[in-house]
N, CA and C atoms as a LAMMPS dump frame, in Angstrom:
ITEM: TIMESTEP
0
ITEM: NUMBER OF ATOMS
183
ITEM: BOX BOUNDS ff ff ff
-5.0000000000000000e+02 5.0000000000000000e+02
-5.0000000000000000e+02 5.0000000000000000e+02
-5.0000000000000000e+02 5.0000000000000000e+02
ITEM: ATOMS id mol type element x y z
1 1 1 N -408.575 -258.508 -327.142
2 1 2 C -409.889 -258.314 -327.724
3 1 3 C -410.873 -259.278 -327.066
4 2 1 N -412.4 -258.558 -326.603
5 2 2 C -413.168 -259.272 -325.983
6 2 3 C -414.268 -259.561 -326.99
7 3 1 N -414.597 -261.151 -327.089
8 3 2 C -415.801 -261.397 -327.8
9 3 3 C -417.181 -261.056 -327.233
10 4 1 N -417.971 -260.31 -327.698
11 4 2 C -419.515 -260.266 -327.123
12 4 3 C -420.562 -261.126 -327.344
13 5 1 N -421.269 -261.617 -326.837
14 5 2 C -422.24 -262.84 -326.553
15 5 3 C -423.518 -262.443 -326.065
16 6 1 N -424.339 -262.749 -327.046
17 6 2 C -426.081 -262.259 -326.708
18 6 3 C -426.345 -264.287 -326.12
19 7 1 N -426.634 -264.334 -324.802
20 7 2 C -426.831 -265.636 -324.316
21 7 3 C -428.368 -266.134 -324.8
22 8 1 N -428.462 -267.41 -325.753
23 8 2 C -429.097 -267.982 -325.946
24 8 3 C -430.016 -269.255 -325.443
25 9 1 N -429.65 -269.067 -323.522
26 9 2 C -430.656 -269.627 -322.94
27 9 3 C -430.02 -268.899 -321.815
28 10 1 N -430.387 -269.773 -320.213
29 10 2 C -430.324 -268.943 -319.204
30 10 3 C -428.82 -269.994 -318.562
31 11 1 N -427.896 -269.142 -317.963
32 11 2 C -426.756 -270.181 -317.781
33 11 3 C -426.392 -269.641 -316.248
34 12 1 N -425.954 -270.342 -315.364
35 12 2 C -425.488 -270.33 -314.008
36 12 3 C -424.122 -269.755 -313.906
37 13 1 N -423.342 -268.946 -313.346
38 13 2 C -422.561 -268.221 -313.078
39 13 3 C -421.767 -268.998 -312.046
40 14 1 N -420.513 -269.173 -312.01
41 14 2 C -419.101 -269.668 -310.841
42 14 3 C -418.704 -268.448 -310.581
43 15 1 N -418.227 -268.673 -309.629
44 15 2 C -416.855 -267.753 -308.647
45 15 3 C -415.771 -268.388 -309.33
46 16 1 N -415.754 -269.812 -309.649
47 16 2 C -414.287 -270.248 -310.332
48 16 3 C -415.04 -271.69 -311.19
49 17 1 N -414.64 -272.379 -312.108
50 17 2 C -414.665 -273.123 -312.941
51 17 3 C -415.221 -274.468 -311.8
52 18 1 N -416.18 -275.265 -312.009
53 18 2 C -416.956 -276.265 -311.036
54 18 3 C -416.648 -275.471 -309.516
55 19 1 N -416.894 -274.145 -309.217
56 19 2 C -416.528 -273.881 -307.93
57 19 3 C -418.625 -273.442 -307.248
58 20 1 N -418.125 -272.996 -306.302
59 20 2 C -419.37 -272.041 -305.746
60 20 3 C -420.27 -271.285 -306.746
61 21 1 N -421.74 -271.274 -306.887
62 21 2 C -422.788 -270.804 -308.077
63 21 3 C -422.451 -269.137 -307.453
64 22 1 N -422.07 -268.153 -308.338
65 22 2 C -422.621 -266.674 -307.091
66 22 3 C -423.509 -266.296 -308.038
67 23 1 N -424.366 -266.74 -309.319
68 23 2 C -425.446 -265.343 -309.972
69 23 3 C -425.926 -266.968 -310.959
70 24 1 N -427.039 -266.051 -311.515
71 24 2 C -427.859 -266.755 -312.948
72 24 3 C -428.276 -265.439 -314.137
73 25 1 N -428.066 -266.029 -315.259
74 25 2 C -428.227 -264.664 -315.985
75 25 3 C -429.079 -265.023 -317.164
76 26 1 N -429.941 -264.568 -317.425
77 26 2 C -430.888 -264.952 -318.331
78 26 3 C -431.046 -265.042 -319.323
79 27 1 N -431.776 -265.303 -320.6
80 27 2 C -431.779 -265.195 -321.853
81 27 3 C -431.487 -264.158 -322.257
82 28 1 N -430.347 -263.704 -323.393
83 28 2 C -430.364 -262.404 -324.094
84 28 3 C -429.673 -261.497 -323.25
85 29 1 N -429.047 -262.052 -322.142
86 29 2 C -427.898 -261.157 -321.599
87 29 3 C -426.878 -261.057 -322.406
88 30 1 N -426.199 -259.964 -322.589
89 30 2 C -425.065 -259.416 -322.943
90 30 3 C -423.902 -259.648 -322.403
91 31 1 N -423.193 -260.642 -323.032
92 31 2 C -421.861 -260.647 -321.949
93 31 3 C -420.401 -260.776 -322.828
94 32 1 N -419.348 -260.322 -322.338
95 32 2 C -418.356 -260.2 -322.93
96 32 3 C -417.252 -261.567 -322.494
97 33 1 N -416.985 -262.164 -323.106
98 33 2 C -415.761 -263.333 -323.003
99 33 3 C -414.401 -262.971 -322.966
100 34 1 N -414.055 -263.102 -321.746
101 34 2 C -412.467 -262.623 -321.13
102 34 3 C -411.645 -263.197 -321.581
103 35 1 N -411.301 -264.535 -320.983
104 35 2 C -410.824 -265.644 -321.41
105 35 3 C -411.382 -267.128 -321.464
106 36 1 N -410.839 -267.906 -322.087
107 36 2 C -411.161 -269.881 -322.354
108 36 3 C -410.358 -270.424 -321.249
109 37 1 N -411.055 -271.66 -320.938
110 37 2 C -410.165 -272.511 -319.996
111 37 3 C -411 -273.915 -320.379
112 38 1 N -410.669 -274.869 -321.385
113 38 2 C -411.462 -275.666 -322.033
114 38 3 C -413.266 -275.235 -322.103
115 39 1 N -413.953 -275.956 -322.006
116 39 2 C -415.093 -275.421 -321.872
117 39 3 C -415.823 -274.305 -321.22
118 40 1 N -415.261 -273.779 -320.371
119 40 2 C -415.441 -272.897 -319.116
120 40 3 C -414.906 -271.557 -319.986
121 41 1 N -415.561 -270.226 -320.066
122 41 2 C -415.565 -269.28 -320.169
123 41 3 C -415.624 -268.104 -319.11
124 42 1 N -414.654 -267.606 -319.117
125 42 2 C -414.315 -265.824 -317.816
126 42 3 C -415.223 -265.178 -318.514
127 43 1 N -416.538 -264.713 -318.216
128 43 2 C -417.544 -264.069 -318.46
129 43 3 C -417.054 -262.415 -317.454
130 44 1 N -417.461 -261.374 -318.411
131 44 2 C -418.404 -260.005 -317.88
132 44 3 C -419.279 -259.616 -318.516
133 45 1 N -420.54 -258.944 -317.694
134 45 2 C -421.972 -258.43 -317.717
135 45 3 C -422.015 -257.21 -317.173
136 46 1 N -422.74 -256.647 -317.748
137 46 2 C -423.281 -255.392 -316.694
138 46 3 C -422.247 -253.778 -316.844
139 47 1 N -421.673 -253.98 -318.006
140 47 2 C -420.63 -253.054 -318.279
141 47 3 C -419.317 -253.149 -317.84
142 48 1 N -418.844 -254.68 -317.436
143 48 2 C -417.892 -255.193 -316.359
144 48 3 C -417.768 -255.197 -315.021
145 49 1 N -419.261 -254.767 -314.204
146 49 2 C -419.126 -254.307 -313.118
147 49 3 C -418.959 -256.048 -312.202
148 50 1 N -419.742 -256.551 -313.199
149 50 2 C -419.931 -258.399 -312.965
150 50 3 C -419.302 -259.272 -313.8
151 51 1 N -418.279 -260.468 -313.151
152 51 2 C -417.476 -261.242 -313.468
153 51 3 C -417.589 -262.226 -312.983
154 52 1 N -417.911 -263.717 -314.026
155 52 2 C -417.572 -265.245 -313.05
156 52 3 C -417.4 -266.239 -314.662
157 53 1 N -417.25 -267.248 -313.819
158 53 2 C -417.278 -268.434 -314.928
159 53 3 C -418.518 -268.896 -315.404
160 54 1 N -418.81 -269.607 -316.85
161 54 2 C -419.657 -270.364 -317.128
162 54 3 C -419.556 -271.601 -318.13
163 55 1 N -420.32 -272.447 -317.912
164 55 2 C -419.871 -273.415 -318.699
165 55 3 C -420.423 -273.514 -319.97
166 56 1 N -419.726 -273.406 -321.167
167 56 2 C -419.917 -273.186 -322.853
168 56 3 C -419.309 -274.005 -323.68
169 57 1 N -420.431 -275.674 -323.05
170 57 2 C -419.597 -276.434 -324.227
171 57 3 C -419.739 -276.51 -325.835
172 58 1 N -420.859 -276.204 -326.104
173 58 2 C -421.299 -276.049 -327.447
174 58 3 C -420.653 -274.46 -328.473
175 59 1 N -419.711 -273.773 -327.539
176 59 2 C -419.611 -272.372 -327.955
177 59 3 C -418.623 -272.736 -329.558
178 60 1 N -418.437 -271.888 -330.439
179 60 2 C -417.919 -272.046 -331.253
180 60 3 C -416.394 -270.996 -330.837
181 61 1 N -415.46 -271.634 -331.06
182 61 2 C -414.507 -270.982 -330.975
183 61 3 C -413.743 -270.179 -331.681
């Protein structure tokens, strides 16, 4: 089961967890939570067509 997430500011996108930036996604994007890896969240957008990491330390778990 994937959690859905209306993003409440604008957050920077990884290829991998502190790796390479590949996207930025803006306020009120829609994104679905894959998996946790301490703070770091496996993000998809865009109907899954788009996938990377982001960092969600404040997220409630």
């Amino acid at each position: 089961m994937t959690i859905t997430l209306h993003l409440e500011k604008s957050f920077t996108v990884y290829l991998k967890p502190e790796g390479e930036i590949c996207n930025r996604l803006k306020l009120g994007t829609k994104v679905h939570v894959i998996k946790d890896k301490g703070d770091w969240a496996y993000i998809s957008w865009r109907s899954g067509k788009k996938k990377g990491w982001v960092l969600l330390p404040d997220r409630v778990k």
